[in-house]
RODO-2510 file (C-alpha; in nm, 4 decimals, decimal comma):
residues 178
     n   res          X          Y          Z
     1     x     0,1455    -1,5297     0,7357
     2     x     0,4526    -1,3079     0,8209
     3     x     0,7807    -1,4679     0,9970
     4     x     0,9610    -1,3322     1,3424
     5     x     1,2043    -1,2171     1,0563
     6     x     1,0636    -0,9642     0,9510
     7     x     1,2627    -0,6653     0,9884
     8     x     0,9762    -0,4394     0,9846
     9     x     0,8321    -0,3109     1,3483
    10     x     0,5278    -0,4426     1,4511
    11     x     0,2328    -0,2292     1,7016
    12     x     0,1116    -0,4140     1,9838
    13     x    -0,1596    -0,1311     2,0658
    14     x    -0,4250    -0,0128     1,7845
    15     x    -0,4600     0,3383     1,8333
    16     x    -0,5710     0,5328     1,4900
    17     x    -0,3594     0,8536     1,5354
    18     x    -0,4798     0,9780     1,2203
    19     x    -0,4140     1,2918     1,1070
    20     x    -0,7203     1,5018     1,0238
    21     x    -0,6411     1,8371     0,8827
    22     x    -0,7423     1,9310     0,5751
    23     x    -0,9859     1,6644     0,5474
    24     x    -0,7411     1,3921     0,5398
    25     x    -0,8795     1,1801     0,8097
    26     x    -0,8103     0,8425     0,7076
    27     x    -0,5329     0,8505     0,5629
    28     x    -0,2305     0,6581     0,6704
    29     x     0,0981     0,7619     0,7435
    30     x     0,4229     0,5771     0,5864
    31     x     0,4512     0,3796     0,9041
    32     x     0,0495     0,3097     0,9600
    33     x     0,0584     0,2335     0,5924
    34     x     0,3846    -0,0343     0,6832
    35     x     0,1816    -0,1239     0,9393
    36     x    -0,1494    -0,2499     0,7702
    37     x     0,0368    -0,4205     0,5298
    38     x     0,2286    -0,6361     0,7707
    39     x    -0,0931    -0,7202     0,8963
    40     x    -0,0024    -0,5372     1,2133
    41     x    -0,2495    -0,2541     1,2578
    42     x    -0,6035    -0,1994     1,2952
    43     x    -0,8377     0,0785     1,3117
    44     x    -1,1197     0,2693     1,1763
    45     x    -0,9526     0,3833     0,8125
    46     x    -1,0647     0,0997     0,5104
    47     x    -0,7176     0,1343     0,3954
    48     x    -0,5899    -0,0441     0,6786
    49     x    -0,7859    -0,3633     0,4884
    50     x    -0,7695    -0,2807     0,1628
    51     x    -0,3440    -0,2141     0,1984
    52     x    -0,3199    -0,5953     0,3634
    53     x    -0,5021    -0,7398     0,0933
    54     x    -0,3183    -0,5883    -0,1377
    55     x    -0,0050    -0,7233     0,0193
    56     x    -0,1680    -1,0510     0,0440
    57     x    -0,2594    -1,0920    -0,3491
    58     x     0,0763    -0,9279    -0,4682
    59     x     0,2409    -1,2221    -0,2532
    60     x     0,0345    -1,4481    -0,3712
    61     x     0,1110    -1,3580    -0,7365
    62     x     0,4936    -1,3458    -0,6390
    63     x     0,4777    -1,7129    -0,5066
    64     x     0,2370    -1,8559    -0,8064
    65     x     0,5066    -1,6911    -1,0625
    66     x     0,7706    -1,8676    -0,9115
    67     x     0,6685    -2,2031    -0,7538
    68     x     0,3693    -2,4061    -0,9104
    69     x     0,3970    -2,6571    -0,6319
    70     x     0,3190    -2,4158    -0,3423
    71     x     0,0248    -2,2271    -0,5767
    72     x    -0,3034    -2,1835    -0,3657
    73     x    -0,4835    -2,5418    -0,5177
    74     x    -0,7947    -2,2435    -0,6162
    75     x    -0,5179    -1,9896    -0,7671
    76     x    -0,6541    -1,8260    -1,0638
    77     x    -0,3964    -1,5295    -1,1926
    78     x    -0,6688    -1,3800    -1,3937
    79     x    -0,9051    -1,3185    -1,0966
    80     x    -0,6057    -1,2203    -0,8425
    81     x    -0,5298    -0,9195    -1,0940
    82     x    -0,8811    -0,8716    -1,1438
    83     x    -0,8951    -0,8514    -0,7314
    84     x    -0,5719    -0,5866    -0,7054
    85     x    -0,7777    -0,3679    -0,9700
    86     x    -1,0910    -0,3529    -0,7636
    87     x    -0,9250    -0,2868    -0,4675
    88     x    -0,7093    -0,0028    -0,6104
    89     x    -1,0301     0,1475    -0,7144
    90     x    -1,1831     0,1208    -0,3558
    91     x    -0,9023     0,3059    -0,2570
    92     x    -0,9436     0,5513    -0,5473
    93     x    -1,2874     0,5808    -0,4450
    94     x    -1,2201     0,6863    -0,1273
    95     x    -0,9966     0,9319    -0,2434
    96     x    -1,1625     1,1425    -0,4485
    97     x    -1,4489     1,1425    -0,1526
    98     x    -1,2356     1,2051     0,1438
    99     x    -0,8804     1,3827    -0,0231
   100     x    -0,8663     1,7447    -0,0637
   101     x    -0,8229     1,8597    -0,4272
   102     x    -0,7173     2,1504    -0,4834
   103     x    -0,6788     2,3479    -0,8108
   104     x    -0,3152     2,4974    -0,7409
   105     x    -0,1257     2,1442    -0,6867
   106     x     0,0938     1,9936    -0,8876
   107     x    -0,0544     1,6886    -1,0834
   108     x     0,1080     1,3404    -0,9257
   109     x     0,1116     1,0730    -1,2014
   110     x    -0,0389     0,7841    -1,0071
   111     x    -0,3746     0,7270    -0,8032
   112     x    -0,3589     0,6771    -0,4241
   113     x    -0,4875     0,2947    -0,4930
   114     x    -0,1747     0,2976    -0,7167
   115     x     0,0704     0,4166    -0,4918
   116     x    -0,0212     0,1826    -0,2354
   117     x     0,0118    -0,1339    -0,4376
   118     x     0,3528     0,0037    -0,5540
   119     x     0,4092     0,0214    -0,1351
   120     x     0,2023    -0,3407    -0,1156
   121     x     0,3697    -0,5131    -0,4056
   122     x     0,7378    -0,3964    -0,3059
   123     x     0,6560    -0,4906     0,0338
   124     x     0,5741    -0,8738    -0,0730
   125     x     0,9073    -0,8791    -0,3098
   126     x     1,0718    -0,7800     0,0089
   127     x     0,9614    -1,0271     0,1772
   128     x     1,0293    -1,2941    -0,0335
   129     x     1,3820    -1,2020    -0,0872
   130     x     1,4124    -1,1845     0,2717
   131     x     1,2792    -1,5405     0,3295
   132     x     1,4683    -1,7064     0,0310
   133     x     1,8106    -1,5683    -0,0177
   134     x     2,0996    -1,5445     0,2451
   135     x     2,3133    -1,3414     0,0381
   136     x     2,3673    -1,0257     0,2717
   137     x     2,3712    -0,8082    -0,0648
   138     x     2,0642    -0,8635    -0,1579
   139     x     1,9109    -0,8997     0,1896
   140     x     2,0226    -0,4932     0,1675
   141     x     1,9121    -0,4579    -0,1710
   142     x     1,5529    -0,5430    -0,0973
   143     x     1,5427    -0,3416     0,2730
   144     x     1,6885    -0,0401     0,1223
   145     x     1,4904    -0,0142    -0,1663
   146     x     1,1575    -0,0647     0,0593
   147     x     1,2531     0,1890     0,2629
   148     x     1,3032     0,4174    -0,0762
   149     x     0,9087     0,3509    -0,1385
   150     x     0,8321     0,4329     0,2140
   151     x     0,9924     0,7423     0,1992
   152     x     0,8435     0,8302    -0,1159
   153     x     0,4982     0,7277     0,0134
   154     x     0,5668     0,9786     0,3316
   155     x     0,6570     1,2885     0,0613
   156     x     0,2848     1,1908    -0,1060
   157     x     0,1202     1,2101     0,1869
   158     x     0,3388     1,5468     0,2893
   159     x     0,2090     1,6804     0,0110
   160     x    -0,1207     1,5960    -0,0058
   161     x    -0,1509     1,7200     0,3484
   162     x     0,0154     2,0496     0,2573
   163     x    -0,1828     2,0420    -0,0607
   164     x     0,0924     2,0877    -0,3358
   165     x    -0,0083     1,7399    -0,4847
   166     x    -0,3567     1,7193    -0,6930
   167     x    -0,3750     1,3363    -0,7199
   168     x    -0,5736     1,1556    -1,0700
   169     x    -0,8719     0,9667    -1,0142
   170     x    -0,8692     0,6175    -1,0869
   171     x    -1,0244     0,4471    -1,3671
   172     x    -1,2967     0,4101    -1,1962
   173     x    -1,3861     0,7227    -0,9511
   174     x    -1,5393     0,9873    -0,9834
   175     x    -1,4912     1,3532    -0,7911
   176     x    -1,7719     1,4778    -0,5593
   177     x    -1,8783     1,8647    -0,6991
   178     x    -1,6785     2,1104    -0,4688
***
């Protein structure tokens, strides 16, 4: 469930307006990928559903760690991780299918399905700071450093567009022959 104080825009319409050169059709912008996880954008992409779920189980995760009383009564921490993991391969999956890879870029140290739970999970700590502490400082704090992650998500996706970035597989993916 996300508040009215939110700080983060919302999109009343749907429209994809992916971006599809170099066979990167699918993949979401820093302010699609904001979008999905806020639970405010739809579309054909499956990281628009895989990036909300991830927000959803890194919240949940924040809010079992810190309260037992307002746990989900079915929360299970083991299966929740479990969960993250299988989406970040889905997402790793559908990278090394639908990503270019080419042989010249530099090597990036995390998987797509990584990068966007770092975006997810920062995202719910966000949130919760935002919700839970009235101290201005850290109200900043938290904003700021979201938007640091968002920015760094938009140089990753730069890159991969412009293909200077050669992205790892998962643990679990494998690359198409090219």
């Amino acid at each position: 469930m996300r508040t009215a104080c939110t700080p983060f825009p919302t999109m009343d319409d749907t429209r994809d307006g992916m971006h599809t050169s170099y066979g990167t059709e699918g993949l979401l912008e820093a302010r699609q990928l904001m979008l999905a996880i806020a639970g405010n954008l739809s579309g054909r992409s499956p990281l628009i559903e895989w990036a909300r779920e991830l927000a959803d189980l890194h919240a949940t995760l924040i809010t079992a760690s810190v309260s037992v009383t307002r746990r989900p009564a079915d929360f299970d921490d083991i299966t929740t991780r479990a969960r993250i993991r299988t989406v970040i391969a889905l997402i790793d999956e559908w990278s090394a299918r639908h990503l270019p890879h080419p042989t010249t870029g530099r090597r990036h140290t995390h998987s797509l399905g990584e990068v966007i739970s770092h975006v997810a999970d920062t995202y719910a700590q966000v949130q919760r700071t935002l919700r839970h502490t009235t101290a201005a400082e850290h109200q900043h704090d938290a904003a700021l450093r979201f938007a640091q992650v968002q920015e760094g998500y938009a140089d990753l996706i730069e890159d991969i567009r412009a293909l200077r970035v050669r992205l790892p597989l998962g643990r679990h993916s494998t690359r198409p022959a090219m």
